[in-house]
N, C-alpha and C positions, 0 to 999 in steps of 0.2 A: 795804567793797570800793572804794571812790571813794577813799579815801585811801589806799589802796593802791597803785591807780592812779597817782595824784600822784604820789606814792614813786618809782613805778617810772619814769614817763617824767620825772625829774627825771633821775636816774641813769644814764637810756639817752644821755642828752647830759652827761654830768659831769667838766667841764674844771674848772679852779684854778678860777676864777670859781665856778662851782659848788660846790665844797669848803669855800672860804673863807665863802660863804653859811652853809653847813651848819655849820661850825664857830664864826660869831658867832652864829650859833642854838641851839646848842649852849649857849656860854658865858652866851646869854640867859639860858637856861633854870637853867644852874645858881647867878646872879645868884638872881634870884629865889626858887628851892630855898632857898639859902641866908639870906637874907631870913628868907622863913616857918619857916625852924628856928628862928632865934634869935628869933623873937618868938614861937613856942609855948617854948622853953624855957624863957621869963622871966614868961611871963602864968599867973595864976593862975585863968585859964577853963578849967575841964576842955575844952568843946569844942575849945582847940587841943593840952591838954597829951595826948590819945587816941591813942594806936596804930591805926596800920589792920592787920588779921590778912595777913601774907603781906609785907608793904613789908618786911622786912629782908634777903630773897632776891636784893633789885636794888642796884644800886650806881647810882646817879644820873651818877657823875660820870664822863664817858667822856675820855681824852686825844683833844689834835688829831690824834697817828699813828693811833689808833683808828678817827677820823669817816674819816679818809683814805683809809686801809685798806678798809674797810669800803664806801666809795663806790667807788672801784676795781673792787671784788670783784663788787659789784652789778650795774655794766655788763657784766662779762662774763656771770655767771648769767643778768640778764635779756635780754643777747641769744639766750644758748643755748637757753633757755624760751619767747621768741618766736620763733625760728629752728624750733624742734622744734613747734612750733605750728601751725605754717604748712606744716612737713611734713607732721604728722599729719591736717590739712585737706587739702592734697593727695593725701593717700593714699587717701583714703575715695574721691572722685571720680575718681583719675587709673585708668586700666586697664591702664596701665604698669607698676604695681607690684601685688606679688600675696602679697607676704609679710605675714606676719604681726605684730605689733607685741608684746610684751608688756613689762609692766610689770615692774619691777626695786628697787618699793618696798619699803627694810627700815625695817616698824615696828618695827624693837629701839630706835631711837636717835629719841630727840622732842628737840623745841626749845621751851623756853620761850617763849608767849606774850608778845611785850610788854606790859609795863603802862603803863598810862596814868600820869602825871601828874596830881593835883586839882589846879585851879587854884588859888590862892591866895584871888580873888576870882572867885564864880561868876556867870558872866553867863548870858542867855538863849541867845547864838549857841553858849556852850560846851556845854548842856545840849542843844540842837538840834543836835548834831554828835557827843555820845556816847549821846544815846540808841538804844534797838534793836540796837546791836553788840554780839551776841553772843562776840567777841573782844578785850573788854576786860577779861577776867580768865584764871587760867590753867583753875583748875576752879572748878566751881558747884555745887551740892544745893540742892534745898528741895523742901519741900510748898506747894502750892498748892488755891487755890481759885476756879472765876472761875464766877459767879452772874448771870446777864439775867433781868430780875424782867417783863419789858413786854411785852406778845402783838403782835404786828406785825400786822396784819392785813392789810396790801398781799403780804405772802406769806405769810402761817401761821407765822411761825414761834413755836412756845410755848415759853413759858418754862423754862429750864434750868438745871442745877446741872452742873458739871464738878468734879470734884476728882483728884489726880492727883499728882505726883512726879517728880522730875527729877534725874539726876545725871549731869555733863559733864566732862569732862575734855580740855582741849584742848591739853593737852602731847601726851597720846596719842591725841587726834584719836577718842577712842572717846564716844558717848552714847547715854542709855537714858533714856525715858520711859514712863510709865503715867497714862493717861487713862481717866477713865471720866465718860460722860456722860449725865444723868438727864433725863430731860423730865415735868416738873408734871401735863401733859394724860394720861391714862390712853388716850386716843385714840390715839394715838401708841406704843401698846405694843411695835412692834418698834422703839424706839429705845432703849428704859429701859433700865438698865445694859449702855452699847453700853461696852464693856468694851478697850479698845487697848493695847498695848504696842510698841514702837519699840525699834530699837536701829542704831545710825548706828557702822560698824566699815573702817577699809581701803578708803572710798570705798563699800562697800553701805550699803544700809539694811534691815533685816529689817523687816519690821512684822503682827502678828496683830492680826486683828478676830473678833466674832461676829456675824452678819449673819443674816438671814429672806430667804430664797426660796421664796416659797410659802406651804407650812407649814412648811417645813423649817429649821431651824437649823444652821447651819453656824460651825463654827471653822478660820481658815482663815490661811495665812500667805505673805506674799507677799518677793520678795527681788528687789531692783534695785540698779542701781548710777549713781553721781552723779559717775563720769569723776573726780573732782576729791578725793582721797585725805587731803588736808589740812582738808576741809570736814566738819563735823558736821551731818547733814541725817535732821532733824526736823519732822515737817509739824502736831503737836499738840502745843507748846506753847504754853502760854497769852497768848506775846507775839501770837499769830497772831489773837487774838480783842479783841485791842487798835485802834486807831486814834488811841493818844495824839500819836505823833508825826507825825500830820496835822494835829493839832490845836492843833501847837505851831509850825505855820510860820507864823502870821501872830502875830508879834510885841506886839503892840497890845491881843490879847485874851485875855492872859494874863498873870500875876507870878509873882514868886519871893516868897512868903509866909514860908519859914520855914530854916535853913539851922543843921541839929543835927548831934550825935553820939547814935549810937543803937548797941549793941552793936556797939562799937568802930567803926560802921561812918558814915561823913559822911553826913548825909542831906538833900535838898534836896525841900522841899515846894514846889508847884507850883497856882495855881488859874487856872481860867479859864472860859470861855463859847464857846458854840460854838452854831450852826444859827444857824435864823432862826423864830421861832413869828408865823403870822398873825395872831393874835388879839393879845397883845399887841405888835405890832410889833417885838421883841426879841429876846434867845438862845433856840434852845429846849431849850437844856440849859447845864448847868454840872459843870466837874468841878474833883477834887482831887487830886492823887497825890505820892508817895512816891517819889525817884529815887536810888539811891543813886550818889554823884557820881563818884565811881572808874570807874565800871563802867555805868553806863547803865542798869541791871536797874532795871525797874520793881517797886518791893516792895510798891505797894497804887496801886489808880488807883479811884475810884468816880464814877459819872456820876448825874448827877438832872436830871430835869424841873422847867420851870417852879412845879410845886407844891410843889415838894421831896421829891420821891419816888426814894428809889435805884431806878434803872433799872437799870442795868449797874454791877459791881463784881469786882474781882481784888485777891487779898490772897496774898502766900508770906507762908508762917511756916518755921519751922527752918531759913531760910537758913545756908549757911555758905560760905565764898571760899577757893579757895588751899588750903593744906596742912590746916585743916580740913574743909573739903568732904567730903561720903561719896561712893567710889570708886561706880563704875558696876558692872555683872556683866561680868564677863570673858568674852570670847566665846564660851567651853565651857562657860562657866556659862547664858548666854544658849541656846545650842545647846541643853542640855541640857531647860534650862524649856520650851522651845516642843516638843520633842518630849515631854516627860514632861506637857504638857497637853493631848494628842492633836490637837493643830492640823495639820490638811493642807496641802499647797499649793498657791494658787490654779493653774490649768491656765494661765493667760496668765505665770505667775510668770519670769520668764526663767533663773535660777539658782535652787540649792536652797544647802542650809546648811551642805552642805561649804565655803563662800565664810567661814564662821566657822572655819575650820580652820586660815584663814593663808594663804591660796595667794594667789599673785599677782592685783593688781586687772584687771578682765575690760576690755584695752583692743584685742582682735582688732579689725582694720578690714576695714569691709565693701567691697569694691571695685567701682566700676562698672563693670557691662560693656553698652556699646553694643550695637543688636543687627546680628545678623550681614545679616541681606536685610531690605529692605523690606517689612513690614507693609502686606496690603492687601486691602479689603472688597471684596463681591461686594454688587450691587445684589439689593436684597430690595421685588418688589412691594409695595403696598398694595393692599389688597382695595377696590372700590366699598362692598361695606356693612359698614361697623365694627362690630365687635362688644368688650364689655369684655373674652370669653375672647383676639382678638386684640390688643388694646391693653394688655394685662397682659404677653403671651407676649414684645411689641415693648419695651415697659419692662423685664423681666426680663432681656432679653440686647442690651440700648442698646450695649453698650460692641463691638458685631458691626457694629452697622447705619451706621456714619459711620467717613471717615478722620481728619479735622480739626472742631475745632468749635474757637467764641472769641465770649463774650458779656463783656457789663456785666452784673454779679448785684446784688440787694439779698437783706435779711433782716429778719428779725425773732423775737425768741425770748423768751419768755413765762419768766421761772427762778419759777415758784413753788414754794414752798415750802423755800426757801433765804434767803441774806439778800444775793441778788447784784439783785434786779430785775429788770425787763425793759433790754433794749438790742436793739440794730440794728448792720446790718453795711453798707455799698458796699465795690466790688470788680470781682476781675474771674475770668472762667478761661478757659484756653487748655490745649486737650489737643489731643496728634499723636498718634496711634494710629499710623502708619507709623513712628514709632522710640521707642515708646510710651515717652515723656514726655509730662506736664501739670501744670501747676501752677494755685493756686485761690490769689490775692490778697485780704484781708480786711482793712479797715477798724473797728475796732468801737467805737461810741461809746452812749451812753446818753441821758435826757432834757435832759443839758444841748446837746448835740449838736455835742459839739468830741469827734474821734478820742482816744480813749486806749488802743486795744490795736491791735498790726498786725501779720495772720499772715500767712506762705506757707505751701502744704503742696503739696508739690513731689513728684513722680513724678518715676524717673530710671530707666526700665526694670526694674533688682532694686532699687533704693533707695529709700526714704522720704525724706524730708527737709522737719523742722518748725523754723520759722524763726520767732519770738515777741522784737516788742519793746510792753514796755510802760509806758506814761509813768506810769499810779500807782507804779509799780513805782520807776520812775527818783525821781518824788519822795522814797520812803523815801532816808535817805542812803548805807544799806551795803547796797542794792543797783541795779546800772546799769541791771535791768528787761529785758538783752539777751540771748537763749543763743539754743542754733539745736541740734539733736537729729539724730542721720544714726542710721538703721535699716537692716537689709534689710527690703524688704516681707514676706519670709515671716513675720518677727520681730511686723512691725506687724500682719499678720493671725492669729497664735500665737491666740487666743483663742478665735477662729471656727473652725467645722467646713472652712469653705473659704475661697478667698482669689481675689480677680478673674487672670484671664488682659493683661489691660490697664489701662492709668490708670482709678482710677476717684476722684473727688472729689465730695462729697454735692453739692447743690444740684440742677442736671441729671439726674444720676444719683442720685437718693433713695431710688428705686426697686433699684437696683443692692446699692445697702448696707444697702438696709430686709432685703433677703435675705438677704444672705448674714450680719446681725445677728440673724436670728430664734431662732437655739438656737445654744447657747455648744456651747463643746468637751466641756465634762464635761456636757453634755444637760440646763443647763438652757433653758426654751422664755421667751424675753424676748417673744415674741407669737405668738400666738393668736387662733383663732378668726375670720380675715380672710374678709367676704362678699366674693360674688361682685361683678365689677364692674359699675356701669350708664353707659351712654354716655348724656350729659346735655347734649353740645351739638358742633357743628360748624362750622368757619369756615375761610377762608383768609385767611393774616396773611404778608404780605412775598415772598408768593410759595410761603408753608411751606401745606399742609396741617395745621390745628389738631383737634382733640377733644379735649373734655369730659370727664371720669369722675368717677365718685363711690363710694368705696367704707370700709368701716371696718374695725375689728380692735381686740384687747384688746393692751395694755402693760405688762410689771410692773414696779412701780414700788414701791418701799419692804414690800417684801415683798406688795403687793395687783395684782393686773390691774386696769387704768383702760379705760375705750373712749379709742376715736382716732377721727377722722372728718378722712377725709379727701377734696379734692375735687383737683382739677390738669387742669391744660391740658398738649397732650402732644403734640411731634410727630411725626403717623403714620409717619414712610417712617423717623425713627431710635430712635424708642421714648425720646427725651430729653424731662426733665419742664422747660417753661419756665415753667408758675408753679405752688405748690401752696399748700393751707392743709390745716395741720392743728389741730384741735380736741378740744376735749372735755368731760367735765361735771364742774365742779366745787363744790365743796360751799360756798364761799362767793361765785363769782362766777357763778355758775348754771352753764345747758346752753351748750353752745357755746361755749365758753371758748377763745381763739384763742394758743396756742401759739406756732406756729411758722408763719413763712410765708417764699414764695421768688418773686423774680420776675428773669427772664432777659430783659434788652434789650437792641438791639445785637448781635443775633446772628448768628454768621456760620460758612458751613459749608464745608467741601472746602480749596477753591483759594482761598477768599478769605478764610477765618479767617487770625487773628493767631496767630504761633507763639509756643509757649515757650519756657522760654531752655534752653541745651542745659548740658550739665554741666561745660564751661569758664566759662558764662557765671554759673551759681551760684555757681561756687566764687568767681570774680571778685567777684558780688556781698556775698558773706561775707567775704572776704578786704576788701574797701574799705571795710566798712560795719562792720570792726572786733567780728564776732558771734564767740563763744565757744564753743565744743563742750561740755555738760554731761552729753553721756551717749555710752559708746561704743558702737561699733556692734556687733552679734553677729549 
């Protein structure tokens, strides 16, 4: 995607100067081309005299009216493309326009992927620039296999076997995946044959799972859309359980070991070292992998520890590229599977699987509308003697009791039983109930304690709006780690039985979303069993009336209820929670095991909180800050 970028803003200014660039670049290239023919034609190393499957479809050599041509054309497309960009971004937020937008894409007619070029002589910075792009071939297939042999015990996670299948096609911008994934530990019995299928078609993505709620078994299928019609979006392929190419940015701790021809295919062996182990002061792993140099497609990568124990390993077999590759299922073909395997659709699902039928990609925009009068609270006593039934009733309906509120938040959140860790969050939120807008600012970093993810989640009266940049993300190199997502709120509450009357953003309001998350749409109950509440202490902080409480409840979680224990400070007169912890018990870090907590400072109510920004001021901020739209609104 970054080199796309390049591409593009090279073109959006492309004068003689610029052409003539383009065209001794050009002739570079075909210098060299030419070179490497004649010295595989005359050497008698099979490794250069080899075919690659698929190179005979391209023609290398473009004339200068071509490059010309060609950059010309570019300027104009990619002004028309940003131009309509910047529309479709004002359209969501302006309340000026009220029309509808649709899409006008005809998948009859693909375009050839370009192909890369192998370089003649492969370096480090070339293999660090095409790995992970899935856009350097036209189409792809294979089997696969990716195996973690190491029990983690900072978060549980056991050991697993994934096997699974893949076949892409990116002329036709169609892909289908099948994942299934085993876990070792018998403990774990609603994960063993978690069984997935994917299909990425016209900008949706379909995807069935089988999951445990309860006791219950469920086959279920769910249908989104990715705005972006030229994109293949796939969230379980095996590159996604990779971290090769983080592993290859630091230059130094790595070689290029071996540099074959393997069924027809160049292949560039790759070793290195990576972590840090206390005990021996050294790496605390090493690896080797399999790249093939065209294409970037990682075709084996295996990790070990210091002892030399394969840890972690990914291996395709049956690959094949290009006009061998195996075709993907055809949409009616796909349609047909997921109905002929009785899979349901999830109730948050937004579309169903007439979207396989062809019809135009789902780019309706949702429009903001301001609201009409002033939103405004009636003052609500506080009782002299607190009780948890009042302190419950005042959290329950916070989002009544205040006009204005604006703190400094912190976080912290406990991910066990993942392979993400713990991390922390600084921030801010600011909500106006009187023109119900709020937005929740987020910082998130981890134990090294430098920012690497940064959210908004922004209220705009009917609109959502998630705004996600993040710098691991921007390290990979084909992606810039930036999008930003515009909903209508009924859309982002579809899931829930109900949906708030005002901003509501967790933290403050915890209590707000613990409710209205307690049972899904299709009845199932995600908690249970909540005691009553105990008032545990009393104070006055800043001039606020504070209380205590302490209360618990069960949570389901991988098909089980867990307890929750929860305690929070809360203040009386608006029912907002300014700090809480929640806990629980768990089987390798005991009782009381500290999840999640929140703490609100700096906080300011009415007349003298900090406002948020209104909906010229968002779009301004998306618009300068260069953010993308990856999903449209409905």
């Amino acid at each position: 995607m970054n080199s796309k970028k390049k591409i593009i803003d090279t073109l959006q200014t492309a004068d003689k100067a610029s052409v003539e660039k383009l065209m001794a670049e050009e002739a570079k290239k075909n210098e060299i081309f030419a070179k490497a023919v004649e010295r595989a034609g005359g050497s008698a190393d099979d490794d250069f005299s080899d075919t690659v499957s698929g190179v005979e479809h391209y023609d290398i050599k473009i004339s200068m009216t071509r490059i010309a041509s060609i950059a010309a054309a570019a300027v104009l497309v990619t002004g028309g493309v940003l131009g309509g960009f910047k529309l479709m971004k004002n359209d969501r937020l302006n309340n000026n326009h009220n029309s509808n937008v649709e899409s006008t894409t005809d998948t009859t007619e693909v375009e050839n992927t370009t192909r890369e070029e192998v370089p003649y002589e492969i370096t480090k910075n070339a293999i660090q620039h095409i790995i992970g792009d899935d856009r350097h071939y036209r189409k792809f297939s294979c089997d696969y296999e990716v195996r973690s042999n190491e029990y983690d015990t900072s978060n549980k996670s056991e050991p697993y076997t994934i096997k699974g299948s893949c076949k892409i096609d990116n002329d036709s911008n169609i892909g289908w995946n099948r994942s299934e994934k085993i876990f070792d530990n018998a403990d774990h019995e609603q994960n063993i044959n978690n069984l997935v299928y994917e299909y990425s078609f016209n900008g949706y993505k379909i995807s069935t799972n089988e999951t445990y709620e309860g006791d219950i078994k469920n086959k279920r299928y769910d249908v989104g859309f990715g705005a972006d019609t030229n994109y293949i979006n796939l969230d379980k392929l095996p590159i996604i359980y990779s971290s090769l190419w983080s592993k290859l940015k630091d230059t130094s701790k790595w070689e290029i070991k071996d540099d074959k021809t393997k069924n027809g295919r160049r292949i560039v062996t790759v070793e290195g070292e990576d972590g840090h182990d206390l005990v021996t002061n050294g790496p605390s792993e090493f690896f080797t992998a399999d790249i093939d140099a065209e294409t970037g497609v990682i075709l084996s990568e295996i990790t070990t520890n210091v002892r030399g124990e394969v840890t972690f390993e990914i291996k395709y077999t049956n690959y094949k590229f290009d006009d061998e590759a195996e075709a993907p299922m055809s949409p009616a073909e796909f349609k047909q599977f997921v109905i002929d395997g009785g899979y349901e659709k999830y109730a948050h699902s937004a579309y169903d699987l007439e979207v396989l039928d062809g019809v135009s990609p789902a780019t309706t925009t949702v429009v903001y509308e301001p609201v009409k009068e002033i939103v405004t609270t009636e003052a609500h006593p506080v009782p002299d003697e607190l009780t948890g039934e009042f302190l419950r009733e005042r959290s329950l309906n916070a989002t009544h009791y205040y006009d204005k509120f604006s703190a400094d938040i912190h976080t912290f959140h406990a991910i066990y039983g993942q392979n993400l860790g713990d991390w922390e969050t600084n921030g801010t939120v600011k909500i106006d109930n009187t023109v119900m807008n709020g937005e929740m600012y987020e910082e998130m970093y981890s134990d090294e304690r430098e920012p690497w993810d940064r959210t908004y989640k922004i209220f705009l009266n009917n609109i959502y709006v998630y705004v996600n940049q993040n710098d691991i993300a921007v390290q990979n190199q084909h992606d810039e780690g930036k999008y930003c997502n515009i909903e209508s709120v009924d859309t982002h509450y579809k899931r829930y039985k109900s949906k708030p009357d005002r901003p509501v953003l967790s933290g403050c309001l915890n209590f707000v979303d613990f409710e209205i998350s307690k049972v899904s749409k299709d009845g199932i109950e995600n908690i249970i069993n909540e005691t009553p509440w105990t008032v545990t202490g009393k104070r006055y902080e800043n001039g606020r009336r504070i209380a205590s409480v302490s209360f618990s409840y069960e949570q389901l979680r991988e098909g089980k209820y867990e307890p929750r224990y929860i305690t929070a400070d809360i203040d009386t007169e608006t029912g907002l929670w300014l700090a809480y912890e929640i806990r629980t018990d768990h089987d390798y870090f005991g009782e009381g095991y500290l999840l999640e907590s929140f703490k609100a400072t700096n906080y300011k109510f009415n007349d003298e909180a900090d406002a948020p920004m209104t909906s010229d001021e968002v779009y301004k901020y998306l618009d300068d800050n260069g953010y993308e739209l990856t999903q449209s609104c409905y």
